[in-house]
N, C-alpha and C positions, 0 to 999 in steps of 0.2 A: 647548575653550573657543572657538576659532577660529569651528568650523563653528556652533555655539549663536548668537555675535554677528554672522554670515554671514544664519542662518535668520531674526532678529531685523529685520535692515535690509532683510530681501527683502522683508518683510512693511511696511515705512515706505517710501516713496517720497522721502518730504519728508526723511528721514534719521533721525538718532537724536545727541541731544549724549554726551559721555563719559561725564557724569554715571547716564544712563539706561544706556547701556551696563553699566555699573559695576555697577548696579541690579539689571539684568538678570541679570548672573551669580554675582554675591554673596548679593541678595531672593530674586528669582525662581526661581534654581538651587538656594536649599534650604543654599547654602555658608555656613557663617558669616561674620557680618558685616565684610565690609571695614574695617580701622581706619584712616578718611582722615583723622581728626583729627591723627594723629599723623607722618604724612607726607602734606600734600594732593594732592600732585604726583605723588603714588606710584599713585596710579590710574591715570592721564592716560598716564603712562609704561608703565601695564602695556598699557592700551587700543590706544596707541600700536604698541608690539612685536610687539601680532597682530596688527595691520591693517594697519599701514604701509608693510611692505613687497608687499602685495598686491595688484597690480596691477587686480584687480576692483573694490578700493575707493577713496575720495578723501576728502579732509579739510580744510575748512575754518575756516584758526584764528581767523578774525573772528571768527565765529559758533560756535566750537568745535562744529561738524556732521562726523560723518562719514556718507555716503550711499556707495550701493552705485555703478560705473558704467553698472551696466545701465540705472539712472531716470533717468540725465543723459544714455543715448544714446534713451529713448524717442522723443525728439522730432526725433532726427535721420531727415532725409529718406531714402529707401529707397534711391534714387540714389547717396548718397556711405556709404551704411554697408557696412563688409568684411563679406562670409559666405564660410564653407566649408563645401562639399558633403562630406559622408562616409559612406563607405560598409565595412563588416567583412564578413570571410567568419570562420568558427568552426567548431568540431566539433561544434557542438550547439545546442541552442535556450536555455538556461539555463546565467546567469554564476556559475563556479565550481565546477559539474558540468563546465560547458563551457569551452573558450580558444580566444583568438582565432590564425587562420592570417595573415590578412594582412588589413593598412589600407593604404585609399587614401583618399585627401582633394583636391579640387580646389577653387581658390579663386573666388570670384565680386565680382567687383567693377564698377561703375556698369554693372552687367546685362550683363558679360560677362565669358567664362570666363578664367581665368592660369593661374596656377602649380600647378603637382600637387606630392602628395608618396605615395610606395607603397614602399611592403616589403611581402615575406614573414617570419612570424614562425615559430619552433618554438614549437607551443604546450606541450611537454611532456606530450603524451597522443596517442594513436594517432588518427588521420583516419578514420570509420568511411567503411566502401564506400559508404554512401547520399553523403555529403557530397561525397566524390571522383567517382560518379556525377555529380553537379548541378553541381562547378566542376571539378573535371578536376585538385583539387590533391589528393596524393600523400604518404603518410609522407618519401618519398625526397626530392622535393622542398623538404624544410622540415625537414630532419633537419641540414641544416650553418645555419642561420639565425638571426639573432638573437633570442633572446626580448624578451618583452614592457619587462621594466625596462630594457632596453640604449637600445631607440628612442623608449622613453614622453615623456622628456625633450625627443628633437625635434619629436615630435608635438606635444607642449604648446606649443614654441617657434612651428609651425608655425600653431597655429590662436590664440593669440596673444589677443586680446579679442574676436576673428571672433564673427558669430554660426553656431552649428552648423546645418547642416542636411542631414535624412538621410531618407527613405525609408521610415515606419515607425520614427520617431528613437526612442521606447521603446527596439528593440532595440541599435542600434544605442549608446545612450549607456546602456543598462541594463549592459554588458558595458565597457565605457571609464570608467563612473565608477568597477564594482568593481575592477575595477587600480589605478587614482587611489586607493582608498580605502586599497587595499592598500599602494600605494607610497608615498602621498605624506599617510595620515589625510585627507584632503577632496576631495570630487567636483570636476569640472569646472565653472566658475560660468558658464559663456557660455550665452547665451543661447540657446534654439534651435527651429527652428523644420522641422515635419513634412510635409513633398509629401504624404503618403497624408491625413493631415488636411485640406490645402491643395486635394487633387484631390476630397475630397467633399463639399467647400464650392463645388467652381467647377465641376465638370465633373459634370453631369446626361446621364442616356442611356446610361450602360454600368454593366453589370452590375460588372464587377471594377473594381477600384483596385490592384493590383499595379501591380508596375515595367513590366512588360512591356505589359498592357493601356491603363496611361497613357500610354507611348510611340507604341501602335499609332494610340491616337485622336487621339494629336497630332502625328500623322506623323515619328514622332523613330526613327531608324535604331536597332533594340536587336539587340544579338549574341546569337549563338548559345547562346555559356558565359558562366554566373553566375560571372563575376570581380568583385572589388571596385574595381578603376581602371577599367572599361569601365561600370559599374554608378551608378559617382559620374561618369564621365561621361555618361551618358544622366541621372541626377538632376538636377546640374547645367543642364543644356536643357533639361528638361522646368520647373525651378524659375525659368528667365529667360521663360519664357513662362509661367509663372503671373505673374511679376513685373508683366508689359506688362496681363497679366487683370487684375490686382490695384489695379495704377495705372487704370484705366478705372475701375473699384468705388468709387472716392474713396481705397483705401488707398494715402496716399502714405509713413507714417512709420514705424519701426520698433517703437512701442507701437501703432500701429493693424494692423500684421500682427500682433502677437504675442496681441496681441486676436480679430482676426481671427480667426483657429485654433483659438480653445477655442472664441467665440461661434457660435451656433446662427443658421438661416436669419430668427428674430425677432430677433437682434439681442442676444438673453439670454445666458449662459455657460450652453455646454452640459457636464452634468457627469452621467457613468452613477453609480451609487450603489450597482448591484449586483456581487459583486467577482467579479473578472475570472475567476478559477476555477470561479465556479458556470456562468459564460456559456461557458469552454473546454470544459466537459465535458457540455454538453448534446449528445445521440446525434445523428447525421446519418440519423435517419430520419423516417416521418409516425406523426402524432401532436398531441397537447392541450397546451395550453400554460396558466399563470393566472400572472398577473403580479399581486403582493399588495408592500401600503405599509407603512410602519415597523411598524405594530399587526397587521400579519399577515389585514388586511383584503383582501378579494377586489376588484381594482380592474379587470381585464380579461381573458377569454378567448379563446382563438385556437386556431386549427387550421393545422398547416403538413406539405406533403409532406417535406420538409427545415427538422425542429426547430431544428438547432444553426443551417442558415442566416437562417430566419426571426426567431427572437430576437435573433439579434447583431444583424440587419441596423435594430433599433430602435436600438441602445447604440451604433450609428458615426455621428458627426455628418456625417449630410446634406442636401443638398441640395433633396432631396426629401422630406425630412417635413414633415407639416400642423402646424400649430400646436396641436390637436387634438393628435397625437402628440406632442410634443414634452413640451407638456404632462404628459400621462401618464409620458414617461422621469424626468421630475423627482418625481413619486410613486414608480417603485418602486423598492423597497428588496431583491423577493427576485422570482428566478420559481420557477416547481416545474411539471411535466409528466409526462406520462403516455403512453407510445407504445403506437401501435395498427400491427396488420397492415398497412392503404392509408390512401390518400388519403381513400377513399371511407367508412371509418370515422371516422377523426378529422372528417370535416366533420358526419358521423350525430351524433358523441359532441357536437362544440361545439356544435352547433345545440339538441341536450337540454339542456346546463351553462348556456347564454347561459338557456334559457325557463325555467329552473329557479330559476337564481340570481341572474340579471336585475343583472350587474353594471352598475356606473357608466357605465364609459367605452364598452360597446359598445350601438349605435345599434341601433335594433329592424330586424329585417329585412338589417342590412348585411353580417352573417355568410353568408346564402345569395350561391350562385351569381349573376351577373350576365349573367343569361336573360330571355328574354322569349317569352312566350306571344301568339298572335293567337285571340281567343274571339269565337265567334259565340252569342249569346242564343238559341236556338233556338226559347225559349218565349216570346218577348216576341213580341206585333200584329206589328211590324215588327222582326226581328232586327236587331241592329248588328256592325259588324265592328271588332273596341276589338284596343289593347293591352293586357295585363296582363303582370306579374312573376308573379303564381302563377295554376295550374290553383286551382279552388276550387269554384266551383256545377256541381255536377249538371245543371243547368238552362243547359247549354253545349255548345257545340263545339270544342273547342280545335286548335289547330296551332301544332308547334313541340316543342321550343325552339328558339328562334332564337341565337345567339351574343351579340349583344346588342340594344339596344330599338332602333335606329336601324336596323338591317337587319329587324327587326320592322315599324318603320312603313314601308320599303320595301315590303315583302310587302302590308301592309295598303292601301297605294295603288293597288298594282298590282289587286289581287284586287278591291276595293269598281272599281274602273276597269270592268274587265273583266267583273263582273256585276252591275253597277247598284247594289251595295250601300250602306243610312248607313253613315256612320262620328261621327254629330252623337252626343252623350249623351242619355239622357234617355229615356223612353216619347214616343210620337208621338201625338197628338191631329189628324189630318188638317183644314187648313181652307186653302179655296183664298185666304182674304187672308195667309196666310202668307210670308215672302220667304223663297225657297232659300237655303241655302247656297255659297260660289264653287264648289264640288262638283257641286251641281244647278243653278248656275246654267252651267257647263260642260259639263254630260252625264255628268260622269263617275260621276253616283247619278242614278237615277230618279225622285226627289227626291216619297217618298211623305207628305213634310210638308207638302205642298202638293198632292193630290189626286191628281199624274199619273199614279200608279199604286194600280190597286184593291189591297185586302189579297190577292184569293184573286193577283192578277200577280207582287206580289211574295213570295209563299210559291212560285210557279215559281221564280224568278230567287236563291231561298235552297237552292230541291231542286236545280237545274243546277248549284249550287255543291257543294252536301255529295255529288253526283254525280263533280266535276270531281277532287277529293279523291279520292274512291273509285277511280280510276282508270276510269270507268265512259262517262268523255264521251270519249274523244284526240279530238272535235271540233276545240275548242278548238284545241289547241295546232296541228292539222293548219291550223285555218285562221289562224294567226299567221303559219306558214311560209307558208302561200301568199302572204299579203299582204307580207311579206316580201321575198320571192321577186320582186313585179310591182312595188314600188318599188324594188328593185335594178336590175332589166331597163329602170323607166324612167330609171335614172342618179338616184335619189334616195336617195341614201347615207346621208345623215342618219339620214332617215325609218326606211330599213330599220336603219342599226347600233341605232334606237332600240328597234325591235321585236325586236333580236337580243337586246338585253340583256333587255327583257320576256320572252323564251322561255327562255334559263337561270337568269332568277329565278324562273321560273312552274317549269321542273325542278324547281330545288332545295327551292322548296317541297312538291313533290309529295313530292319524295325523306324530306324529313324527315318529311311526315305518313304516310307506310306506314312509313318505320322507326320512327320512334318513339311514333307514335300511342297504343300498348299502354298506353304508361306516363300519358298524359293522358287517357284514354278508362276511366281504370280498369284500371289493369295489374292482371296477374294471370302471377308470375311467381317463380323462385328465382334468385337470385343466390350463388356461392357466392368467396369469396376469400382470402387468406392471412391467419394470425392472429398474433399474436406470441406466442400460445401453442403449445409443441414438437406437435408431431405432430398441430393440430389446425388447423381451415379453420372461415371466419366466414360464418354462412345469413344471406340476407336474403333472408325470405316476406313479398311483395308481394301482395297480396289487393285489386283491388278500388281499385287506386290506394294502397293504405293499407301504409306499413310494420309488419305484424302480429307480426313475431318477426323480433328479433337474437338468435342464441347461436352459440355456439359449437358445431361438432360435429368427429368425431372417428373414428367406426366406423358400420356398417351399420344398426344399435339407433337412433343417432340421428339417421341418414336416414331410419329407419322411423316415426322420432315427427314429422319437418316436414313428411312428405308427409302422415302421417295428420293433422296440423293443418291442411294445405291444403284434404284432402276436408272434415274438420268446418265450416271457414270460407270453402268456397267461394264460396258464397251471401251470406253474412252485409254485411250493409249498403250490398250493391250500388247501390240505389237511393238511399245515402245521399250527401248532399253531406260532402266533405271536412268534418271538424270542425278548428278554428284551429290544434290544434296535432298536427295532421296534416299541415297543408300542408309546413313547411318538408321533410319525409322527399321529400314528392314533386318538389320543387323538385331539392332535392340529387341524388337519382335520375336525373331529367330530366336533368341538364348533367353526369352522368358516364355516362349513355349516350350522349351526343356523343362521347368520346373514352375508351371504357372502356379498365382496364389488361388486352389481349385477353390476353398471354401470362401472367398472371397472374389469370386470372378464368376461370369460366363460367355464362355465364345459359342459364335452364332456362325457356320457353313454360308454362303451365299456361293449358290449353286446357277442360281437362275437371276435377269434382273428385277424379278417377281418377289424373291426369295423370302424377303424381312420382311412384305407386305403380307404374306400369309403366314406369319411366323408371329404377329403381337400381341397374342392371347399372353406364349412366351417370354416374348422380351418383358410386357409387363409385368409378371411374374418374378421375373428375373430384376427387375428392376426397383421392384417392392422389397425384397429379400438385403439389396445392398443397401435401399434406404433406411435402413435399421439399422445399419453399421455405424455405431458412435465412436467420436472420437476423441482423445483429452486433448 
């Protein structure tokens, strides 16, 4: 009954009179009806006997209100409100499977640290070796010690109306209420408040939220061994320096932290919806993801190298979510996923499900890589030297990919520089009333929209380029270094560090367009990689730029049938431009030959339509090698 009219007033701020009390547990609880007619006082009395000795609540007999005192300390200032830092060590992850070894508790008050309280407990269950590994505690240790009901009393006495605060406080008061629950029928009422919650609201730029990684970025000394007193003392400091973040934020109160920690970067109550087992158990490998809403509708598709990391990391309120996402967390209600052998399939597989299924929440195009291509029109009067995000017309030159578009239009500056090229949009209509561009009106284009140059001049100044490419000119770079070189020698350092950095951009472009050129230019190529299928490896025949066949293969028979698919499709469509929903395969391709997984892959040249038929000694070498790749 207690805890029923506890749950009751937590939910009333303003409070609750007897009467409703009453109500509550007699109506509402399904009890038979209270007879206040015949003793009116007899209510008032009962209401009384649970509550009133209960230091979390208060009563008002003007108003006959009783209110909880959590609502009456919201308003007090952060400054003068008690908290205790707590920290448990345990045999295990789960309360009641598991028992606690030892609590520590340290006090915090006007944002500095006092008084500690720590034992070690005998949980009555053996200490497994992993846990003794990670704190260094021992059967023998904790074999003469008191158990939990001996010092639960002073614990309670110790943390008093405190509000609790713990590092991941789930755990921490998931395993403290169930002894409370045990010993005494009702949880701890104190209020309490989460560091891990606290550091992904305030701290942006680090990957982890542990104990240790919050300490590291805020320069707070963390020991060696996972103790629970050294553990609540680094919490402790890391929570008086959230405090001083906090108070900057506007949060001075203690219902504006407690607010603080559920609310989301809009300002909303963030609250996951999907239960916390289907998110524990998602695999740590790559793979598909579909995040679907109470009706079991399809709301968003993703692709991650690390599923269990990439799904949680929606469901933890931080910092860094767009409103866009956050959004989305308040729709869904389930996820469900699919793993794949790599990286490099799950981005294949999402970029099919996204065109396929064309959910809500994801944005067309934002699923691919974030690359960037430099295309030359090769067929236009006056070719242009543009940006784009995908390889696409036939009727191109492409280079790259670049890493992303801003080192793209690097390239593109440098190169239109360097051989007079547009970089303006649009077909050119040459008329000498025309005004250049600050490009041509600079030099840096030969500015053929204004006459200066005939078409047959600058059809040279496109061939010296798709030459310079070709490896076909080291003019060029020879004469960078030289001019290089004579404004060093004249002590013009500027000058030359400028030219130094044009000569390993002008490298690097070179470099990417002979490595990777195959794949923009119309690859023509196999790919072979781990499958999550036992004893078998994932093809991917490249033909021509075009992703032609994904399967799976397994023995010599089905290396015999993707080479003979190479030779039948050698040819096929060469002169065709990319059709729409070919591009993204080439995209995806493109930015995992930036950084292929080498010790898990191998890519096969297909030069000839003969190519992979004289090449199987190989492939099945190659193909023996990924069959051994186990997976969990």
């Amino acid at each position: 009954m207690r805890q029923k009219l506890y749950d009751y007033l937590a939910d009333r701020p303003g409070g609750a009179t007897s009467a409703e009390l009453l109500h509550e547990i007699f109506v509402s609880g399904a009890i038979a009806p209270f007879p206040s007619q015949r003793d009116p006082e007899l209510g008032a009395r009962l209401i009384h006997a649970a509550l009133g000795a209960d230091q979390h609540c208060s009563y008002d007999a003007k108003t006959d209100r009783w209110t909880l005192t959590l609502h009456a300390d919201l308003n007090r200032p952060l400054h003068d409100t008690q908290f205790v830092v707590l920290d448990l060590e345990t045999t295990g992850l789960k309360p009641g499977k598991a028992a606690i070894t030892e609590v520590a508790a340290v006090r915090v008050s006007h944002g500095k640290i006092g008084e500690e309280f720590h034992t070690l407990l005998n949980p009555g269950q053996h200490v497994p070796a992993g846990i003794t590994r990670l704190t260094g505690i021992t059967n023998a240790m904790l074999r003469d010690q008191p158990r939990i009901e001996e010092i639960f009393p002073q614990l309670q006495h110790f943390l008093g109306l405190a509000v609790i605060v713990a590092h991941n406080a789930s755990f921490d008061l998931g395993f403290l209420n169930f002894d409370a629950q045990r010993l005494s029928a009702a949880p701890l009422r104190n209020s309490s408040v989460c560091t891990l919650k606290l550091a992904r609201r305030l701290l942006s730029g680090i990957r982890s939220r542990s104990l240790d990684s919050v300490a590291a970025h805020l320069g707070v000394s963390y020991p060696t061994q996972h103790r629970a007193l050294a553990d609540a003392r680094v919490t402790a400091e890391i929570f008086c320096i959230f405090l001083e973040q906090l108070v900057q934020q506007g949060v001075t109160t203690l219902g504006q932290l407690l607010e603080f920690q559920q609310s989301a970067r809009d300002g909303r109550r963030f609250k996951c919806f999907v239960p916390r087992p289907t998110l524990a158990n998602i695999p740590a490998s790559p793979g598909v993801y579909r995040m679907l809403d109470a009706e079991g509708k399809l709301l968003y598709i993703g692709k991650a190298k690390n599923l269990h990391r990439r799904v949680n990391s929606y469901f933890t309120n931080s910092s860094g979510h767009s409103d866009k996402v956050l959004d989305l967390v308040r729709h869904v209600r389930d996820v469900v996923y699919e793993q794949t052998g790599s990286e490099l399939e799950a981005s294949l597989r999402e970029a099919s499900l996204i065109r396929a299924l064309k959910p809500p929440y994801n944005r067309l195009s934002k699923h691919l890589p974030l690359v960037a291509f430099l295309k030359l029109s090769v067929r236009n009067a006056y070719p242009r030297l543009s940006v784009t995000a995908k390889p696409g017309s036939h009727r191109a030159l492409y280079i790259g990919p670049f890493r992303n578009r801003d080192f793209a239009e690097r390239a593109q500056r440098l190169l239109a520089r360097l051989f007079g090229l547009r970089t303006c949009p649009g077909n050119l209509s040459p008329t000498p009333e025309a005004s250049p561009c600050v490009s041509g009106q600079i030099g840096a284009c030969t500015a053929p929209c204004v006459g200066r140059v005939s078409r047959e001049t600058y059809r040279e100044q496109v061939q010296r380029f798709s030459a310079a490419l070709s490896g076909e000119a080291p003019i060029l770079r020879e004469t960078l270094i030289a001019k290089r070189d004579r404004l060093a020698a004249d002590l013009q350092y500027e000058g030359a560090a400028r030219l130094q950095q044009d000569i390993e951009l002008l490298d690097h472009i070179l470099h990417l367009h002979q490595r990777f050129h195959w794949i923009v230019t119309r690859a023509n190529a196999l790919l072979l990689l781990p499958s999550r299928q036992t004893g078998m490896a994932q093809a991917y025949l490249v033909l021509n730029g075009r992703l032609i066949e994904n399967r799976t293969v397994s023995n010599l028979g089905d290396l015999k049938y993707v080479a003979a698919l190479a030779d039948e499709h050698f040819d096929t469509d060469r002169d065709v431009p990319l059709r729409p929903h070919e591009i993204d395969a080439s995209v995806i391709l493109s930015a995992w030959l930036q950084n292929p997984e080498q010790a898990q892959s191998a890519v096969f040249s297909i030069s000839a339509p003969s190519a992979l038929g004289n090449q199987l000694d190989e492939l099945q070498t190659a193909l023996s090698d990924l069959q051994r790749i186990a997976f969990a």
